[in-house]
C-alpha positions as a LaTeX table, in Angstrom:
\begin{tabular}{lrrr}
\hline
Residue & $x$ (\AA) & $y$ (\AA) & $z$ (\AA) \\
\hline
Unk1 & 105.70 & $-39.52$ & 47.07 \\
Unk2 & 109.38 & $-39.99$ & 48.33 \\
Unk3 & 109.19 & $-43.65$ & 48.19 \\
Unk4 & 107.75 & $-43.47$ & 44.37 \\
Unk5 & 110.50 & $-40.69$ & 43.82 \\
Unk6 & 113.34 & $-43.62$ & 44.87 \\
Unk7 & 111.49 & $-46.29$ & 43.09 \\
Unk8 & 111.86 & $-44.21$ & 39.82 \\
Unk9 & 115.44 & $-43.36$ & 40.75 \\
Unk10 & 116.27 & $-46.77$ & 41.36 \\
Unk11 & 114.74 & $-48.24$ & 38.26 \\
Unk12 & 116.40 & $-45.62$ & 35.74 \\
Unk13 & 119.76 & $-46.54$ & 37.04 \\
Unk14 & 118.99 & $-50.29$ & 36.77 \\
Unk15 & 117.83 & $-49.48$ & 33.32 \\
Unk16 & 120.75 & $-47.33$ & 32.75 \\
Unk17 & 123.34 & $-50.34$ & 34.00 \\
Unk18 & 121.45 & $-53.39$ & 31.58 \\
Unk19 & 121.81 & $-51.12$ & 28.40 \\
Unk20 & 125.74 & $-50.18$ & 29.29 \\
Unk21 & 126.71 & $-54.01$ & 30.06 \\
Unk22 & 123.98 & $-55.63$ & 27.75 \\
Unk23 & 125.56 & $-53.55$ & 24.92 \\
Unk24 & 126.16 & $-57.07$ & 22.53 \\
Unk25 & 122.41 & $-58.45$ & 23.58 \\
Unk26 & 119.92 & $-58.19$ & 20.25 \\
Unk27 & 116.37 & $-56.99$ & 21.24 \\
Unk28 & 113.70 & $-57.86$ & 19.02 \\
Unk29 & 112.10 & $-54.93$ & 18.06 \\
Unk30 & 113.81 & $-51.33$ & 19.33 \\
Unk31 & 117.77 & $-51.24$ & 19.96 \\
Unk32 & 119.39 & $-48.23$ & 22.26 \\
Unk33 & 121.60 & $-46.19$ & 20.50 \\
Unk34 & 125.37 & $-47.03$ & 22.44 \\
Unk35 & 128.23 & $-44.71$ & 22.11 \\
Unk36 & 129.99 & $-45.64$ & 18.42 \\
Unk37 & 126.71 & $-47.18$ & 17.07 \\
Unk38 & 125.49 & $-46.01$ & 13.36 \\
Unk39 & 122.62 & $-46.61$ & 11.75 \\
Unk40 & 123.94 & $-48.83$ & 9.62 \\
Unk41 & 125.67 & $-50.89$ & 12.17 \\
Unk42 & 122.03 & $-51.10$ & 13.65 \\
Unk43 & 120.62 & $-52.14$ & 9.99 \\
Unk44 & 122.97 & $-55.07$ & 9.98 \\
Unk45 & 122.74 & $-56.14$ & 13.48 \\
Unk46 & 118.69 & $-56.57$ & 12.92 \\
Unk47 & 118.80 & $-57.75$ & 9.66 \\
Unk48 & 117.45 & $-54.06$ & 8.08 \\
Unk49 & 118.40 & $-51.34$ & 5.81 \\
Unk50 & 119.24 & $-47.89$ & 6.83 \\
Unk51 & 116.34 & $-46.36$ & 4.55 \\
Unk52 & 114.16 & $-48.64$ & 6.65 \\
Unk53 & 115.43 & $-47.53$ & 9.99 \\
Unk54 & 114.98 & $-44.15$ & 8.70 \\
Unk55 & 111.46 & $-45.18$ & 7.25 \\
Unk56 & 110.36 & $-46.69$ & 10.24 \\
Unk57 & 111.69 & $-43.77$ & 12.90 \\
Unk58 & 110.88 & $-40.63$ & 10.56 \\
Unk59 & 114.40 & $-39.61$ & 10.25 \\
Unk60 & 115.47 & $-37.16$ & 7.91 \\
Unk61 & 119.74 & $-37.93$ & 8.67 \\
Unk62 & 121.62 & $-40.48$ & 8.88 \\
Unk63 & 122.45 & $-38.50$ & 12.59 \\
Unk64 & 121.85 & $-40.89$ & 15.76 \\
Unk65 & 122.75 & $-40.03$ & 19.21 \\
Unk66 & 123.54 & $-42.22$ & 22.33 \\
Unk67 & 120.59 & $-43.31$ & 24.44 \\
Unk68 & 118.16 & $-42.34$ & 21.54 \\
Unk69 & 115.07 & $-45.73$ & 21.50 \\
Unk70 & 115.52 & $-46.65$ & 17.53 \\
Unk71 & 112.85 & $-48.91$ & 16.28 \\
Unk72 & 113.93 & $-51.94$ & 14.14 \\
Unk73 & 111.23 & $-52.75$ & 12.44 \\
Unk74 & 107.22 & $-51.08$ & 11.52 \\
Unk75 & 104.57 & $-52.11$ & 14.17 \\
Unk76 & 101.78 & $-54.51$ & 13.02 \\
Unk77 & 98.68 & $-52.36$ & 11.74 \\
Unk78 & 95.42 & $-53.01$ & 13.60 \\
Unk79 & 93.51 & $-52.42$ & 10.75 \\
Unk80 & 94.90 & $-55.67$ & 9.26 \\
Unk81 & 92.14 & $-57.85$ & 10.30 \\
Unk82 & 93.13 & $-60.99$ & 8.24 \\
Unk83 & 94.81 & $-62.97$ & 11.07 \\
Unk84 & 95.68 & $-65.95$ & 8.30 \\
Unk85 & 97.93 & $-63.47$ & 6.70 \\
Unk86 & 101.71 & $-65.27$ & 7.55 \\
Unk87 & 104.26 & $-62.36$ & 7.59 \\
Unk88 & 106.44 & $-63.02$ & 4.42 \\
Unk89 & 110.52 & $-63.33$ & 3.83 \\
Unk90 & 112.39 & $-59.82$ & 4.25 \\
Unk91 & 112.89 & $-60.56$ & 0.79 \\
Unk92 & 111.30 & $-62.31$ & $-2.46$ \\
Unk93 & 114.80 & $-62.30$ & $-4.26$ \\
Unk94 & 115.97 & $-65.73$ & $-4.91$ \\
Unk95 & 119.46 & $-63.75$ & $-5.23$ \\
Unk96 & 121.48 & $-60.87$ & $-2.95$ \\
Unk97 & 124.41 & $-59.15$ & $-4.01$ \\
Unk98 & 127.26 & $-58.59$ & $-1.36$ \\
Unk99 & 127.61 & $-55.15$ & $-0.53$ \\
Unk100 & 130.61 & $-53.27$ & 1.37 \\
Unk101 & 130.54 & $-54.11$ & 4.99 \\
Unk102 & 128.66 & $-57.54$ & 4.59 \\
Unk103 & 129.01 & $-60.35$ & 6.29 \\
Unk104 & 127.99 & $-64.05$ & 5.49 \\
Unk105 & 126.77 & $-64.50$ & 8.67 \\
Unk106 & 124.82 & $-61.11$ & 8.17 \\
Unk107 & 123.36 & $-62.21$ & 4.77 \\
Unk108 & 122.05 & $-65.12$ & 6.39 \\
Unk109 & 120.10 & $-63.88$ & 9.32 \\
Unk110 & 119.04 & $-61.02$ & 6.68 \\
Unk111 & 117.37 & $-63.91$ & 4.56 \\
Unk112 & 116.01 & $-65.83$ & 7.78 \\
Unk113 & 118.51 & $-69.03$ & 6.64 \\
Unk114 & 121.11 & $-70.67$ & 7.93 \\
Unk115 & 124.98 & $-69.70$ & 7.30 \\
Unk116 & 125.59 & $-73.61$ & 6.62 \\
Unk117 & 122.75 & $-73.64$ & 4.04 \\
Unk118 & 124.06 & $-70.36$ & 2.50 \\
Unk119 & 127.40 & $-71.89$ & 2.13 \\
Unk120 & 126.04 & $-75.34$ & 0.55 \\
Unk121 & 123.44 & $-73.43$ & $-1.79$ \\
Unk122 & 126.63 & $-71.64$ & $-3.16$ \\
Unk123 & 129.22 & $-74.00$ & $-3.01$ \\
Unk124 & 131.16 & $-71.89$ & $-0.36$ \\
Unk125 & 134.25 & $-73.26$ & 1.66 \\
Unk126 & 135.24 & $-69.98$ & 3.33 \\
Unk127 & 133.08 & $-67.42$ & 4.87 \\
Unk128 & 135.16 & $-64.30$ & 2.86 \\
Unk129 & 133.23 & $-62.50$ & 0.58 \\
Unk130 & 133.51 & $-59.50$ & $-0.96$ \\
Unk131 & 131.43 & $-56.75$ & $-2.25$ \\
Unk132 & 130.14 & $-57.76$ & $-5.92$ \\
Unk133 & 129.45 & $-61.28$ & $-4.61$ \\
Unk134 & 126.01 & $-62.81$ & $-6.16$ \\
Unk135 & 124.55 & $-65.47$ & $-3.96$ \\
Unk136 & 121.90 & $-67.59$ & $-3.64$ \\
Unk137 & 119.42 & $-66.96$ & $-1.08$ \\
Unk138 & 116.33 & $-69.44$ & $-1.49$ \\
Unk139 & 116.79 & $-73.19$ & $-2.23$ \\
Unk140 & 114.88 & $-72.90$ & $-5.06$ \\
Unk141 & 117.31 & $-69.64$ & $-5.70$ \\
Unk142 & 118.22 & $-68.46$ & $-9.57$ \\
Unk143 & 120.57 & $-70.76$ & $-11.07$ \\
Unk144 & 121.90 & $-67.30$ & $-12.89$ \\
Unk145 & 123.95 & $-67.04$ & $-9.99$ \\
Unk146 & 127.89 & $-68.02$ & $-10.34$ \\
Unk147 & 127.98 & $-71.28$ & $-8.48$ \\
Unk148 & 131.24 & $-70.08$ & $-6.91$ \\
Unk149 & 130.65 & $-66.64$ & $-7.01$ \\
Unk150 & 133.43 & $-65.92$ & $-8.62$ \\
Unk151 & 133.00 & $-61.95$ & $-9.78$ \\
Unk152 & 135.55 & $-59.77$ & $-8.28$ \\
Unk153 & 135.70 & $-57.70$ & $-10.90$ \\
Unk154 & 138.48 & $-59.21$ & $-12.99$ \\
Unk155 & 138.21 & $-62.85$ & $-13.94$ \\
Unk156 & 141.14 & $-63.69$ & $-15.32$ \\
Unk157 & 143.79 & $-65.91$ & $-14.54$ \\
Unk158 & 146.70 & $-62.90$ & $-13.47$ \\
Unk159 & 144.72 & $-60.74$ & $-12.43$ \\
Unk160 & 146.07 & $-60.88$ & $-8.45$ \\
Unk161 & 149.44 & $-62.09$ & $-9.75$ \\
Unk162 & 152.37 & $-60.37$ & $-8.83$ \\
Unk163 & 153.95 & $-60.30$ & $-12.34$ \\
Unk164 & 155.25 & $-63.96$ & $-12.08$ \\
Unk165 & 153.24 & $-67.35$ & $-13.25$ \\
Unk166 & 154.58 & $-68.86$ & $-10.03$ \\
Unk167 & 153.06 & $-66.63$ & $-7.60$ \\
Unk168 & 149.38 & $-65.80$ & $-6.51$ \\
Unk169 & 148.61 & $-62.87$ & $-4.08$ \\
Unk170 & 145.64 & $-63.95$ & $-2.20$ \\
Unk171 & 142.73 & $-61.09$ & $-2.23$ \\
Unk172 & 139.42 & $-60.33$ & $-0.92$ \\
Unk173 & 136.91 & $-63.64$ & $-1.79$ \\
Unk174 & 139.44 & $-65.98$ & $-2.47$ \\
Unk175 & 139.51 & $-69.52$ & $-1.62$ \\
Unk176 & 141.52 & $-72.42$ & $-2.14$ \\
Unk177 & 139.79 & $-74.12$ & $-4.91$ \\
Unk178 & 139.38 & $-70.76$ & $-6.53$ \\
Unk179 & 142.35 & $-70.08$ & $-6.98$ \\
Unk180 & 143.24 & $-73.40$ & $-8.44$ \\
Unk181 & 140.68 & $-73.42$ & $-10.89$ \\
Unk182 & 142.53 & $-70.38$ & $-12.41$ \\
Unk183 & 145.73 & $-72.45$ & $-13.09$ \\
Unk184 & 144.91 & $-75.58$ & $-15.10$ \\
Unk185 & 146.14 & $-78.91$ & $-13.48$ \\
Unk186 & 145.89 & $-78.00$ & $-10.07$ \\
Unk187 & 144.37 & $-78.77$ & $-7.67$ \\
Unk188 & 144.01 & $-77.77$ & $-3.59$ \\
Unk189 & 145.89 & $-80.70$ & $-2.39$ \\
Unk190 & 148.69 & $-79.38$ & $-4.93$ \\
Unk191 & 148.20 & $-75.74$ & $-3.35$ \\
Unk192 & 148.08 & $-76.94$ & 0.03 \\
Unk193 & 151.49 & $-79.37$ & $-0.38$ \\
Unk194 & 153.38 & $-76.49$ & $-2.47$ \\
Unk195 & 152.52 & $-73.92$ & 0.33 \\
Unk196 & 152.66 & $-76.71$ & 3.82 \\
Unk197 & 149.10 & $-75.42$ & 4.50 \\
Unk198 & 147.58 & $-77.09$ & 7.15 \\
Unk199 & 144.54 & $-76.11$ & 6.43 \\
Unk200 & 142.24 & $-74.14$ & 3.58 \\
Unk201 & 142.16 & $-71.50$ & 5.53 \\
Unk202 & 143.95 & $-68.38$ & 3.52 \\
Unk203 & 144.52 & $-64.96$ & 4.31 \\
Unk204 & 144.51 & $-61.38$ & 2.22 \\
Unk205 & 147.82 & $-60.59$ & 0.88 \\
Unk206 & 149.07 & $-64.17$ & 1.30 \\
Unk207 & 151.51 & $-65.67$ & $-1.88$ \\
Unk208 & 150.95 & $-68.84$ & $-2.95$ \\
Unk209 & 153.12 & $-71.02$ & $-5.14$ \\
Unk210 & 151.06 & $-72.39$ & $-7.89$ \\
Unk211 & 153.78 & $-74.22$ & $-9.89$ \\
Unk212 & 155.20 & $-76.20$ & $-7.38$ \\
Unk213 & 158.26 & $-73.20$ & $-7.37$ \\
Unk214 & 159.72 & $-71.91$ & $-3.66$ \\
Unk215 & 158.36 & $-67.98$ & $-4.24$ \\
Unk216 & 159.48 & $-65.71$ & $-1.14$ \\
Unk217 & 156.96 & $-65.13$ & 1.33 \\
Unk218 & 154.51 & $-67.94$ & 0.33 \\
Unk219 & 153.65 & $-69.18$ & 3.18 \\
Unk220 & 153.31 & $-66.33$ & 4.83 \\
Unk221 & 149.80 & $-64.82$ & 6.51 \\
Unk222 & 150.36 & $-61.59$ & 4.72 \\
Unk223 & 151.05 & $-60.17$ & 8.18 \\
Unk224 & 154.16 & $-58.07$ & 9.40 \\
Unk225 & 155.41 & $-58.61$ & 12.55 \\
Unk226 & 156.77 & $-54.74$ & 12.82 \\
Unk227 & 153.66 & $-52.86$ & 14.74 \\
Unk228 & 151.53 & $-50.31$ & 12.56 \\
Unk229 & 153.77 & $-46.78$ & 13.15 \\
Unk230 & 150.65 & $-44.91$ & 11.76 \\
Unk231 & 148.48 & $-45.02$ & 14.95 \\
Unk232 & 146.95 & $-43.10$ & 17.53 \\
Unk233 & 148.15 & $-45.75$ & 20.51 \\
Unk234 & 151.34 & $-47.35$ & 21.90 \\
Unk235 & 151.03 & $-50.75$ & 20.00 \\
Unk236 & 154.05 & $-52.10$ & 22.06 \\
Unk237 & 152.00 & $-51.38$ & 25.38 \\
Unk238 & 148.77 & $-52.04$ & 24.04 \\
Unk239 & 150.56 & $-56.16$ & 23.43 \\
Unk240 & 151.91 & $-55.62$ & 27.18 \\
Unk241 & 148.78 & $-54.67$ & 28.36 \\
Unk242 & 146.61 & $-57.58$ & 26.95 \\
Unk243 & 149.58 & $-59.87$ & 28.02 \\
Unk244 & 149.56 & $-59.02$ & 31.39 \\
Unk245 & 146.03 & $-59.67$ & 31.88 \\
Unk246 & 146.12 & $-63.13$ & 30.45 \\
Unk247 & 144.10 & $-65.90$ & 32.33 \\
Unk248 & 141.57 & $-63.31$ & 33.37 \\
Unk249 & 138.37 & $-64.64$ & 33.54 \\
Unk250 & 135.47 & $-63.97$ & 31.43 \\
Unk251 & 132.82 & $-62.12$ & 32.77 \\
Unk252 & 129.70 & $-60.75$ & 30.13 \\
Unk253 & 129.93 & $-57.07$ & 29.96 \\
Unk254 & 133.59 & $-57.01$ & 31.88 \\
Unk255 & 136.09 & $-54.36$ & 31.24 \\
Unk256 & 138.11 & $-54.50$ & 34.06 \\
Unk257 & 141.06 & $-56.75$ & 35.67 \\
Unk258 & 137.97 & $-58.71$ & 37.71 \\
Unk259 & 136.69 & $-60.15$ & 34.15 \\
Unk260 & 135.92 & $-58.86$ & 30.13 \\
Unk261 & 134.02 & $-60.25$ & 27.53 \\
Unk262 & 135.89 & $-59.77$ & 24.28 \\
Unk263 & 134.57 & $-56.15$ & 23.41 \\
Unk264 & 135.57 & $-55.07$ & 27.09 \\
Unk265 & 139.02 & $-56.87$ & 27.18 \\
Unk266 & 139.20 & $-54.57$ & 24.07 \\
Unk267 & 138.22 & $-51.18$ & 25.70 \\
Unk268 & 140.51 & $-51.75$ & 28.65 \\
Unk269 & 143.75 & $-52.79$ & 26.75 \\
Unk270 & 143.20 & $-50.05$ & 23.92 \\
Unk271 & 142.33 & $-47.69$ & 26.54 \\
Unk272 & 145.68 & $-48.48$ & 28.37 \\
Unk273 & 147.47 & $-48.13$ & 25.11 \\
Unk274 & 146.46 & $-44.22$ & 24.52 \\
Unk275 & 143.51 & $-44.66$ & 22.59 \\
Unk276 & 140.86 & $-42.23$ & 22.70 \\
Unk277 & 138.04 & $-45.14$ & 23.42 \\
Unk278 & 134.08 & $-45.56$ & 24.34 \\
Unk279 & 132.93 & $-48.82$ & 25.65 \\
Unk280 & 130.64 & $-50.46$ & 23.15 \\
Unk281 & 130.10 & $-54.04$ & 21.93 \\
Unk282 & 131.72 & $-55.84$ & 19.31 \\
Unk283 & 129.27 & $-54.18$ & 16.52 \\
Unk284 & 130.16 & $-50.53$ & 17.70 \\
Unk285 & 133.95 & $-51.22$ & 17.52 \\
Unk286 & 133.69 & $-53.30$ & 14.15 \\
Unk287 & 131.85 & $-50.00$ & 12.53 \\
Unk288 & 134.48 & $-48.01$ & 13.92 \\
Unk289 & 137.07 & $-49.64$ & 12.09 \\
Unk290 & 138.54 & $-50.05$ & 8.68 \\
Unk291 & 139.32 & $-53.37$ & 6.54 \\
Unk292 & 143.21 & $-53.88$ & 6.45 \\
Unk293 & 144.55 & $-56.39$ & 3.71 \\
Unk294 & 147.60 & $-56.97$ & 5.43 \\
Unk295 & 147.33 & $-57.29$ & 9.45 \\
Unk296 & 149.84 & $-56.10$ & 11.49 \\
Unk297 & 150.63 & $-56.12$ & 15.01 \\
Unk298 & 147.46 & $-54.16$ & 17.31 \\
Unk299 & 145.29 & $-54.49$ & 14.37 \\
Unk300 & 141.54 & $-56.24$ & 15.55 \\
Unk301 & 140.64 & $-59.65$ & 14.32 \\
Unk302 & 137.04 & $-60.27$ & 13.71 \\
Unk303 & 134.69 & $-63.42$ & 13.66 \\
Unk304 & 131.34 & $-64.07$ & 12.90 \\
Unk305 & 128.72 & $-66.58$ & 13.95 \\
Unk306 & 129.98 & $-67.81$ & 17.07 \\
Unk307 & 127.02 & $-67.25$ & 19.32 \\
Unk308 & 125.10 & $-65.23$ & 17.23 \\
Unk309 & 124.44 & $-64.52$ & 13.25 \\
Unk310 & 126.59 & $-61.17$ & 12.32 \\
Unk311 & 129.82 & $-59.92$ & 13.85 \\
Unk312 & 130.25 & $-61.76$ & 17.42 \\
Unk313 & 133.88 & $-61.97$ & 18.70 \\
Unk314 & 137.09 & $-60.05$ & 18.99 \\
Unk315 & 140.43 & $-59.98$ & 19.58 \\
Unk316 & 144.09 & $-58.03$ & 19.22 \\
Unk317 & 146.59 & $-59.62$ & 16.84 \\
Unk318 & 149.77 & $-60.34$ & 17.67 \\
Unk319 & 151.53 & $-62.07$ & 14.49 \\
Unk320 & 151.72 & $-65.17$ & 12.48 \\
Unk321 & 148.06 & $-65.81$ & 13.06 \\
Unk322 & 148.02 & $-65.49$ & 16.95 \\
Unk323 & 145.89 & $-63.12$ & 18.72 \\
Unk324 & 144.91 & $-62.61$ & 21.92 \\
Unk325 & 141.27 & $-62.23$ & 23.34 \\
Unk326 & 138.64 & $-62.94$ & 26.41 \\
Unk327 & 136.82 & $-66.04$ & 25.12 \\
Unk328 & 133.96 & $-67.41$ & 27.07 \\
Unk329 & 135.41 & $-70.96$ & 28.36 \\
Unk330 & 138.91 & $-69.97$ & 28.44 \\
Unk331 & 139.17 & $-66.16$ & 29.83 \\
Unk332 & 142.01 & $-64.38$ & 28.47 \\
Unk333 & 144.05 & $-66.11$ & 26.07 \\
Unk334 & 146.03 & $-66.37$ & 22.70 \\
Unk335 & 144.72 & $-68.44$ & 20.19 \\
Unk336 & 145.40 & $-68.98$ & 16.23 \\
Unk337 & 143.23 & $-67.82$ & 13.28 \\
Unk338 & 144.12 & $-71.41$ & 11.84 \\
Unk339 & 142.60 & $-73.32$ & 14.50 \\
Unk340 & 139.98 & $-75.36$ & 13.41 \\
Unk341 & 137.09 & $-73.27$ & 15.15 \\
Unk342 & 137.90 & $-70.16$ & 14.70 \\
Unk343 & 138.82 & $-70.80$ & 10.86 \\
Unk344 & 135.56 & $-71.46$ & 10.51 \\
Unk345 & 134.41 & $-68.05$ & 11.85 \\
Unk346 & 136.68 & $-65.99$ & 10.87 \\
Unk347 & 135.44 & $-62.87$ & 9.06 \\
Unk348 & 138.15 & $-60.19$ & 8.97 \\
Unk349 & 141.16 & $-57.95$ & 9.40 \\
Unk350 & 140.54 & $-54.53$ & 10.71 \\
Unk351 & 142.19 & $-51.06$ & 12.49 \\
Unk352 & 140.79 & $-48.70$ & 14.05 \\
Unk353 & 140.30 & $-45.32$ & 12.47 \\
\hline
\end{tabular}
């Protein structure tokens, strides 16, 4: 009885240490509630709504607590005896529209297709959406849907102007050629040459010339470089702190100075900083933050898609596109939202509340 006593003790704890540094791991059918997790953090992680997690668990809130077993999708009825029956799409709409806290990666897995296939069915050359968005979500999708998706809410050409013909305030959705299609004879190389871009990658808040006119601040990312004063952290320690550590090596489920992944290079340097932290994965911290349209030093910098469909990578920004993080391959290091990869993944600007 002693030795089944220690077998149980030992397997709760092992059970207890795989859910703490498996936190960013995707089961297939149940998911352990983690400190800072929500419902509907859960929904999009699994590809779900919240009414069906509720459905599906027989919960009457929207209240979840940590180490609670929520089930992410209903268990096959035995009474179904017609074993030809293929399980159909989570959805017969040929069409979604985006929603507040989408993704595109998230839309994707949702519709069981590929982001790359999402982007090409809708003529897509950034991964920004915004909520409003109608896309195509079948290859045989609706051709109702705007081919570029181009409903924010206010169509017309000024609308994100900031009171002069020669400027263009980059928001939520845009891209490149969308914006030049609001300004008749030009075109993205035009954009790109009037504002040295490198790249198509743009940023919220951003001013673009679109006459060919210097405008101030054109070229820049939309970020300052003065920290945010309105925080609950040291910003200037939290920048020390994630300096310090550079070269670190990566270690999955690592939140200390022997190796981090990117959500526990997070925990440590916040922590450091003053912030009142839990350790959770990249999900947890994402729904614990709030969409900024102008980054500023300490803010988070999400991406999407880089190992896995949804919200996948983190890091702190530091200014003019830099920001430092715990990648995989390199350990702790500064990189650029402009470089080629992680343009491509880049999802968003964010601060914690």
């Amino acid at each position: 009885m002693a030795n089944k006593k220690i077998i149980m003790s030992v397997t709760a704890s092992a059970a207890i240490a795989s859910a703490i540094f498996a936190a960013e791991e995707v089961e297939a059918a149940s998911h352990k509630v983690q400190s800072g997790d929500s419902l509907w953090g859960i929904a999009q992680q699994y590809g779900t709504s919240v009414s069906s997690l509720k459905s599906i668990n027989n919960l009457s809130s929207d209240l979840i607590f940590p180490n609670q077993v929520i089930e992410t999708e209903k268990k096959s009825s035995n009474s179904n005896t017609n074993n030809n029956n293929t399980t159909k799409p989570s959805t017969t709409k040929s069409t979604y529209k985006v929603k507040s806290g989408d993704t595109l990666s998230g839309i994707a897995s949702k519709h069981n297709i590929s982001l790359s296939d999402l982007m090409k069915w809708n003529n897509l050359d950034t991964t920004l959406i915004y909520p409003g968005n109608v896309f195509v979500v079948s290859k045989g999708g609706s051709s109702n849907a705007p081919a570029n998706n181009n409903n924010s809410g206010s169509s017309d050409k000024g609308s994100s102007s900031t009171g002069s013909s020669s400027v263009y305030v980059v928001k939520s959705g845009d891209t490149l050629s969308r914006i030049a299609s609001k300004y008749s004879g030009v075109s993205v190389s035009d954009l790109k040459k009037w504002n040295n871009l490198s790249s198509d990658l743009i940023l919220i808040g951003q001013k673009l010339s679109v006459n060919g006119k210097s405008s101030t601040g054109s070229n820049s990312s939309g970020a300052s470089e003065k920290p945010t004063a309105n925080v609950d952290y040291n910003v200037d320690k939290l920048i020390s702190v994630a300096k310090s550590v550079s070269g670190v090596p990566y270690k999955w489920g690592g939140s200390t100075t022997s190796g981090f992944d990117c959500s526990g290079f997070i925990y440590y340097a916040y922590k450091q900083a003053g912030k009142s932290i839990s350790r959770t994965s990249t999900d947890g911290y994402f729904n614990r933050s709030f969409y900024v349209n102008k980054p500023q030093v300490g803010d988070i910098v999400f991406f999407a898609g880089t190992y896995r469909a949804g919200i996948s990578h983190m890091g702190i920004y530091l200014g003019n596109g830099d920001f430092i993080h715990a990648g995989s391959s390199t350990g702790v290091t500064i990189s650029n939202v402009k470089d080629s990869y992680w343009s491509k993944h880049f999802d968003s600007y964010k601060r914690f509340y």
